[in-house]
C-alpha positions as CSV (number, residue, x, y, z in Angstrom):
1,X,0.0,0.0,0.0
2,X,1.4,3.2,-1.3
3,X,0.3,6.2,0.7
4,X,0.9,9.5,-0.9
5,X,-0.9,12.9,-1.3
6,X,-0.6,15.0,-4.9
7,X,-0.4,18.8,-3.8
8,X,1.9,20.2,-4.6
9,X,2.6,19.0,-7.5
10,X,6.2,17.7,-6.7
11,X,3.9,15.1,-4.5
12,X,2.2,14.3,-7.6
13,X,5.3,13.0,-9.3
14,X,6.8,11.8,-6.2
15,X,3.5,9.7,-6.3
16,X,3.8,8.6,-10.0
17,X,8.0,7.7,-9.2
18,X,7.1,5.9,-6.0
19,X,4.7,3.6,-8.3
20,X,7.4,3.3,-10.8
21,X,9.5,2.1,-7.7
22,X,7.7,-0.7,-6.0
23,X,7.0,-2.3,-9.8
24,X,10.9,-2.9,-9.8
25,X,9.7,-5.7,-7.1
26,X,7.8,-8.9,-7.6
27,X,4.9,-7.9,-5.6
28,X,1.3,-9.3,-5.9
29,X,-0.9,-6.1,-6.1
30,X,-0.3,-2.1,-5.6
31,X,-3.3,-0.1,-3.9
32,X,-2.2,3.4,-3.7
33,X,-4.0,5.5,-1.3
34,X,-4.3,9.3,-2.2
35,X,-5.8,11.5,0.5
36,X,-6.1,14.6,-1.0
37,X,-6.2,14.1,-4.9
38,X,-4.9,17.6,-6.8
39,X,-7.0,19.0,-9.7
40,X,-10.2,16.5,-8.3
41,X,-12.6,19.6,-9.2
42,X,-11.8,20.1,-12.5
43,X,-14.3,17.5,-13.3
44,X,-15.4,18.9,-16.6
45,X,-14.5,21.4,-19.4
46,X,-15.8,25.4,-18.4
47,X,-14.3,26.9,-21.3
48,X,-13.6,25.2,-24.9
49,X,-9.8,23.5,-25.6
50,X,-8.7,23.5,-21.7
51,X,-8.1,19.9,-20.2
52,X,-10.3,17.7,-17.8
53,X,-7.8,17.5,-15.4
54,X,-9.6,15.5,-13.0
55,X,-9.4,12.8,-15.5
56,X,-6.0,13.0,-16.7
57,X,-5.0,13.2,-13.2
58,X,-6.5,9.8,-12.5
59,X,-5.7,8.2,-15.5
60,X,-1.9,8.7,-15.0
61,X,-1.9,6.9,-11.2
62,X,-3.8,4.2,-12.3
63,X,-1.2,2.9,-14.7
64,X,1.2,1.5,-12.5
65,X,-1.5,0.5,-9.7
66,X,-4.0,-1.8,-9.4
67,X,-6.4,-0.2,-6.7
68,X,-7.2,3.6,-5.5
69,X,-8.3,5.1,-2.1
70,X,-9.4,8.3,-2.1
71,X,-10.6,10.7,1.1
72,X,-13.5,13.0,0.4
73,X,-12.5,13.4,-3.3
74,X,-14.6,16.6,-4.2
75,X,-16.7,15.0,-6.4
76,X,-17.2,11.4,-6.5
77,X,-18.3,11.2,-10.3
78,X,-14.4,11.2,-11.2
79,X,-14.2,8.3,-9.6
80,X,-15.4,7.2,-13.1
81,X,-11.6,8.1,-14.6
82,X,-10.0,5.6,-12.9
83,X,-9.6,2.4,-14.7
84,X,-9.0,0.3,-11.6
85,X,-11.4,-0.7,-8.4
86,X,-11.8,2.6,-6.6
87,X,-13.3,3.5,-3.4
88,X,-13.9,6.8,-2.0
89,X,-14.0,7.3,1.9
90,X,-14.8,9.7,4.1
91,X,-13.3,11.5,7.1
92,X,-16.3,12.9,8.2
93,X,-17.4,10.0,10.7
94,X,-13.5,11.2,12.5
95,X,-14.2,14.3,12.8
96,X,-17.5,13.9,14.2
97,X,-15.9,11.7,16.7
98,X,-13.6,14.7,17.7
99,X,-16.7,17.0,17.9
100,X,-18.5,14.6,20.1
101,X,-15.5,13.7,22.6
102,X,-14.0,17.3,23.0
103,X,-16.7,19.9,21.8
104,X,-20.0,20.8,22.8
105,X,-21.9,20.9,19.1
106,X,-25.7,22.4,19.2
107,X,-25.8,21.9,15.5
108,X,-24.1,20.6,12.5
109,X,-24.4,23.0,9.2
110,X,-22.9,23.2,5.4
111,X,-22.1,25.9,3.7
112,X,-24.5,24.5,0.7
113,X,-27.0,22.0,-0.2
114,X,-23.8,20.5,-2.0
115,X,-22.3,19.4,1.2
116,X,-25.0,17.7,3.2
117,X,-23.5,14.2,3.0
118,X,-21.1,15.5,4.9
119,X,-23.2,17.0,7.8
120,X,-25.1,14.4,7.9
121,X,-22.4,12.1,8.3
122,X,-20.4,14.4,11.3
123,X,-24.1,15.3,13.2
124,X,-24.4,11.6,13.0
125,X,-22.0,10.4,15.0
126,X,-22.3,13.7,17.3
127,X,-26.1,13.0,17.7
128,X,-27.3,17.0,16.8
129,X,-29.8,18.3,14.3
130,X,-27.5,19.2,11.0
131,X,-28.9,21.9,8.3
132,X,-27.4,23.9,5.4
133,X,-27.1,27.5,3.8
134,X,-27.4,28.2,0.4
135,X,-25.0,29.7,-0.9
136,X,-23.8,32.0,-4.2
137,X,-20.7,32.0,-5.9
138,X,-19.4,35.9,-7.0
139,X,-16.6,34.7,-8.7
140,X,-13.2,32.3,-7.1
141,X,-12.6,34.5,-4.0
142,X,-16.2,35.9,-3.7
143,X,-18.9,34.1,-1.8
144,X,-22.5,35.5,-1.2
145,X,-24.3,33.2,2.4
146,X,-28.6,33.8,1.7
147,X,-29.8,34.7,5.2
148,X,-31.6,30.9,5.4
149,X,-32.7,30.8,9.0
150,X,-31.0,27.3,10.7
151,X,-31.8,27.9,14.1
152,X,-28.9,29.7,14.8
153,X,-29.4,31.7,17.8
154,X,-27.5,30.5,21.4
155,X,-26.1,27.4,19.2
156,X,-23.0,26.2,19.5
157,X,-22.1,25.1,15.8
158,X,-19.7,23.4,13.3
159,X,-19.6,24.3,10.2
160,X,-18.4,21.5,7.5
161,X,-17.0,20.7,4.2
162,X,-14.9,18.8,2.3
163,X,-12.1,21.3,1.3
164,X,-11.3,25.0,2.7
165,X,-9.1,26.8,0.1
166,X,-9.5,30.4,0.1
167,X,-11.4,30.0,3.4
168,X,-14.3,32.4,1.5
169,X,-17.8,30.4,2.1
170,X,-16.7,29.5,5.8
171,X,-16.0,32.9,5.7
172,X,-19.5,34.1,5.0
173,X,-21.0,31.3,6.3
174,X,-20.0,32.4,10.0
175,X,-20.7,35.8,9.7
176,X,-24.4,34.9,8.1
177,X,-24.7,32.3,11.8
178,X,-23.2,34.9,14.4
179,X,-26.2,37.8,12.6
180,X,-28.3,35.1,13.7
181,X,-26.9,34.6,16.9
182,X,-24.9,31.9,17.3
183,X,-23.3,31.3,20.2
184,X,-19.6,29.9,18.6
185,X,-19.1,29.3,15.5
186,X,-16.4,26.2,14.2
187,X,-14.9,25.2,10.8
188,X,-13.8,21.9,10.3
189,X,-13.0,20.2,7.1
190,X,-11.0,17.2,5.9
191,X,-8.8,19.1,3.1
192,X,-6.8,21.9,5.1
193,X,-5.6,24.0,1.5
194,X,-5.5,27.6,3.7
195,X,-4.0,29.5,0.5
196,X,-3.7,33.3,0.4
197,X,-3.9,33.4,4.0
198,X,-6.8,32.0,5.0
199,X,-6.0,31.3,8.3
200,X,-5.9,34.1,9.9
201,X,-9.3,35.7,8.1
202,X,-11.0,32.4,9.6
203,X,-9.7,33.4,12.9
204,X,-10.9,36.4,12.8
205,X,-14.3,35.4,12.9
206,X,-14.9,31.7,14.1
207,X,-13.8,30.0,17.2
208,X,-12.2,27.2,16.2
209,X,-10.5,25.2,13.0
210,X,-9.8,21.9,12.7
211,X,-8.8,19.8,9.6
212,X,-7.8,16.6,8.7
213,X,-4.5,15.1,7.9
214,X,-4.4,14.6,4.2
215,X,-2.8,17.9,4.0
216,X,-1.0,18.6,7.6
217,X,-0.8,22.3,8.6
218,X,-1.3,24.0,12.0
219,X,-5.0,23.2,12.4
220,X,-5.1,19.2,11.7
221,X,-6.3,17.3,14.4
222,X,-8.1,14.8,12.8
223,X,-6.5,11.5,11.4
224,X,-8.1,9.8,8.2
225,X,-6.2,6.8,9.0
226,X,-8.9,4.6,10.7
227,X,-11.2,5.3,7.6
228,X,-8.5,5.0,5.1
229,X,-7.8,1.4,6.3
230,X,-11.4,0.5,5.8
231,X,-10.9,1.5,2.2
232,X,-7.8,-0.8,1.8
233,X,-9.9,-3.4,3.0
234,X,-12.8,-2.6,0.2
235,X,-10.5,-2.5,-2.0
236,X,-8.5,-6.1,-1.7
237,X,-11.9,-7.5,-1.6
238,X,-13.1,-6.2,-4.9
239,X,-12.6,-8.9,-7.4
């Protein structure tokens, strides 16, 4: 089992060499486990003669591997690409552990009606009421929150999703909860990115941040591991 993450992209080739490397060896079967997968949400063409990088992407690591894990790839349709068995797992269910054991969590929220799988999944194992915002995209750093009523007020809450780059919908979506009166206001996610200095806006305005570990930074608290093993496991048993 291969573990190895593709952003930058000097982890991408690392990944693609590291294949390369165990081949040299008379092994049985290669499952390589990707945690975060780079250029996942480039899924299909916006403007005419660009690349569907998303597939490309997946194409190239399948060729020296016979089985994929991926953690809360973006969208789950690429999984399509990938020419080998491929499973898809979630960190959601650990970080709802970690919300449960060492947070008190009113309510579980997405940012959109994109990301419910992923409250559902963390308020779950918390065992709250979960709800989402809807939300409008300006343009890449530009995010609009609708003032949807959740329930806010005197709530303690966690806001969830799969990736924070920018950090612009958590952004919005906290200041949208503390208008309504939120009590605290978290961000967790699985896929820490943090570019352009997105940490420190989000602490400016929420309580708390937490990610997982399939990109480490200062916030990760969260291991995949436990559900990245289960994957390995669907995976070997695939025929």
């Amino acid at each position: 089992v291969l573990v190895q993450t593709t952003y930058p992209d000097h982890n991408l080739v690392e990944a693609l060499l590291l294949q390369d490397a165990i081949r040299e060896f008379k092994i049985k079967k290669l499952i390589t486990v990707v945690p975060y997968m780079a250029y996942a949400r480039q899924d299909k063409k916006f403007h005419d003669r660009e690349p569907i990088s998303a597939r490309a992407m997946s194409q190239h690591l399948c060729l020296n591997s016979d089985g994929m894990v991926l953690v809360d790839v973006h969208d789950t349709a690429i999984t399509k690409h990938f020419r080998v068995p491929t499973v898809n797992v979630s960190a959601m269910p650990q970080i709802g552990e970690y919300l449960h054991k060492s947070a008190r969590v009113d309510l579980i929220v997405s940012p959109d009606d994109g990301a419910t799988e992923h409250a559902k999944k963390v308020a779950e194992v918390v065992g709250c009421n979960w709800s989402f915002l809807e939300k409008k995209r300006i343009d890449g750093n530009t995010v609009e929150i609708a003032p949807k009523h959740v329930g806010a007020k005197d709530r303690e809450i966690a806001i969830v999703d799969d990736i924070i780059a920018t950090g612009g919908t958590i952004l919005a979506a906290t200041k949208q909860l503390k208008l309504q009166g939120a009590k605290k206001v978290m961000a967790a996610c699985t896929h820490g990115l943090f570019t352009g200095g997105a940490i420190p806006k989000l602490r400016s305005v929420c309580d708390y941040i937490l990610s997982a570990d399939t990109i480490e930074n200062e916030t990760t608290i969260v291991s995949a591991g436990p559900e990245i093993a289960k994957g390995v496991q669907k995976v070997l048993s695939k025929k």
